[in-house]
VOGU-3710 file (C-alpha; in Angstrom, 3 decimals, decimal comma):
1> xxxxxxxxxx> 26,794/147,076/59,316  27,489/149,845/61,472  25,182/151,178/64,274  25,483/154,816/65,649  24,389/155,878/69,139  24,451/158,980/71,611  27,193/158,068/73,960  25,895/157,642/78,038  28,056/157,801/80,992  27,860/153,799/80,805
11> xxxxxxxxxx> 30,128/154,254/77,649  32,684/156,462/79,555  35,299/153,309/80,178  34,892/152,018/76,751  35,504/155,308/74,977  38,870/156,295/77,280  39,596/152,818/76,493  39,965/153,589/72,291  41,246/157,298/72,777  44,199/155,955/75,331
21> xxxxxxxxxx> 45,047/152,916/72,738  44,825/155,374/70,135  47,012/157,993/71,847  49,702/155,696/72,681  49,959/154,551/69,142  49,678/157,919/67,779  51,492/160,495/70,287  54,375/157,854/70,780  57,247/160,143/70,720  55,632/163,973/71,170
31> xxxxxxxxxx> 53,885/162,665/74,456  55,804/161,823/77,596  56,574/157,933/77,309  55,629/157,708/81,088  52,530/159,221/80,257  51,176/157,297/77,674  52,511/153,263/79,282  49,536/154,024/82,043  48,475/157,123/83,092  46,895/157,908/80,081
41> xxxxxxxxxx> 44,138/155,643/80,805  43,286/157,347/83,890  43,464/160,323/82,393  41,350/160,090/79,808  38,885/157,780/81,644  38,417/160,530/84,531  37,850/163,280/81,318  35,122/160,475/79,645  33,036/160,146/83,198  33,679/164,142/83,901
51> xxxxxxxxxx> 31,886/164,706/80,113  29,261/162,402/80,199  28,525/162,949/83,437  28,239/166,644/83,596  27,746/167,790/79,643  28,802/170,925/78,579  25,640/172,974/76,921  25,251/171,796/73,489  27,691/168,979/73,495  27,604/165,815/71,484
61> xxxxxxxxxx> 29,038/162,925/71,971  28,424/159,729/69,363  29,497/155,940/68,846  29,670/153,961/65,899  29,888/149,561/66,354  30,100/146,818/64,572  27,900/144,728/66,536  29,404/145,351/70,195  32,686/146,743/69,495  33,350/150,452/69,582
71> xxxxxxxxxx> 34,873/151,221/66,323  34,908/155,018/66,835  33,512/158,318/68,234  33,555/161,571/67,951  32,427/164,967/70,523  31,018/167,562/68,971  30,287/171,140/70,499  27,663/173,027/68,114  27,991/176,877/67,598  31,412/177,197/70,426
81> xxxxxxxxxx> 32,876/179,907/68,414  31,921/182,991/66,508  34,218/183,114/63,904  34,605/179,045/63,204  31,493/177,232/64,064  31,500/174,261/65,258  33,998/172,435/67,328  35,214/168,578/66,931  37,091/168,129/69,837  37,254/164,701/69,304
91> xxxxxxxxxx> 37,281/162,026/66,237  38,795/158,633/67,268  38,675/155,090/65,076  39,606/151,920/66,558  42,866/150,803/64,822  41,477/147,591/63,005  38,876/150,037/61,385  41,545/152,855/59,781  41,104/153,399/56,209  37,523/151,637/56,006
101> xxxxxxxxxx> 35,855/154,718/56,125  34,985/155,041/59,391  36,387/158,458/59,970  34,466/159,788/57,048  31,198/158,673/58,338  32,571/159,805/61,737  32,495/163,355/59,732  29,461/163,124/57,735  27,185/162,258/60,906  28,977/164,981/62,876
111> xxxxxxxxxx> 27,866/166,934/59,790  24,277/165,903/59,539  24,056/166,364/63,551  24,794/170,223/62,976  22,650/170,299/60,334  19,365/168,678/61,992  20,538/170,934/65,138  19,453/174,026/63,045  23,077/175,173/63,544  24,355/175,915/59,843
121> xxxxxxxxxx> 25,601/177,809/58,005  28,471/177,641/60,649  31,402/175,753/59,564  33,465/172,945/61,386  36,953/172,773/63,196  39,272/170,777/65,209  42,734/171,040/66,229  45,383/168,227/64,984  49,071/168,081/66,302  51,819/169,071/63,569
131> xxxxxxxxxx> 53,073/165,789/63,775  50,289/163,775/63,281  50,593/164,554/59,354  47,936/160,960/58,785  45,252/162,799/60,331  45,772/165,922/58,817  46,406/164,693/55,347  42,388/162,480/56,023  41,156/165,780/56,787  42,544/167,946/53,587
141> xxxxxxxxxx> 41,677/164,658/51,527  37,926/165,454/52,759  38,202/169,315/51,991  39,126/170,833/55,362  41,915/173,479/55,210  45,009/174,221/57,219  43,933/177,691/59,282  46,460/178,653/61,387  48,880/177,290/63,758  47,908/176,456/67,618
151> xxxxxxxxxx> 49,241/174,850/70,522  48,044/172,699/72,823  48,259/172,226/76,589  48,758/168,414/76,646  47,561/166,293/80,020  51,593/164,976/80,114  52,500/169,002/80,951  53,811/169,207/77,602  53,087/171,756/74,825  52,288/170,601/71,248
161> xxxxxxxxxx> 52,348/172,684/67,978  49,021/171,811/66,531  47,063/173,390/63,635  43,805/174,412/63,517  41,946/172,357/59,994  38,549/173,816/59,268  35,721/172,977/56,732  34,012/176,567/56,214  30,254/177,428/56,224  28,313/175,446/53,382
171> xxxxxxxxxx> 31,864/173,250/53,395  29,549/170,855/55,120  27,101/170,174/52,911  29,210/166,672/51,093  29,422/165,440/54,621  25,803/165,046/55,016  25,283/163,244/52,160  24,824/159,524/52,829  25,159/160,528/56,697  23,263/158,294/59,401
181> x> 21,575/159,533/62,094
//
């Protein structure tokens, strides 16, 4: 069974923790090898205190476990822009917990948080690198569409092609069904 709850600045190592393991495995080849064998750590822990530490107005940030283990988390800033809602700047599962589900439920709650927020009829977005054609592929499987392309200033000093996937206003509504909060 899996357990949700709101992530505290006590979480901040274990969450840098999955998003480093998962960027290394992930970004091997578009980010800067240096980067990613131990930096990356540092960077994302000092980004994971600096969030939970300091919140940004609005801003979400939520675990799922199995029992102790951090299987995944998303962040999740409500209403951050006019024209596409609501922005999932994160969505991370822990490798051993790919194609379970996870990521769906990661969605739905993200979903159902918006939705108990008072927030819709706003839709959702996130950005995912071009190359990373697993993720985007999970998120057209789940009804998201491919908006436009992006870039993004990486923490290696690189500059990634990225798209930006979007689930539009009332596109939210199959992700709350069967959501935990």
């Amino acid at each position: 069974m899996l357990n949700w709850q709101a992530a505290t600045l006590a979480d901040a190592a274990e969450i840098a923790q999955l998003h480093a393991a998962n960027w290394q495995r992930t970004y091997a080849g578009q980010l800067a090898a240096d980067f990613l064998a131990e930096p990356v750590l540092a960077e994302r822990a000092a980004v994971w205190q600096q969030r939970l530490a300091a919140p940004s107005p609005g801003q979400q940030v939520w675990l799922v476990r199995a029992g102790a283990t951090l299987v995944g988390f998303y962040c999740l800033y409500p209403a951050h822009h006019p024209q596409w809602g609501h922005y999932l700047d994160n969505l991370h599962v822990a490798t051993g917990w790919q194609g379970q589900g996870v990521g769906r439920q990661l969605l739905q709650h993200a979903a159902a948080q918006v939705a108990l927020l008072g927030y819709d009829p706003q839709g959702l977005y996130l950005y995912c690198n071009q190359a990373n054609t697993p993720a985007l592929a999970f998120y057209l499987r789940l009804g998201a569409s491919q908006q436009e392309a992006a870039s993004w200033a990486a923490p290696d000093g690189q500059t990634i092609a990225t798209w930006r996937v979007s689930w539009p206003a009332g596109g939210l509504d199959d992700f709350t069904k069967g959501a935990r909060t």
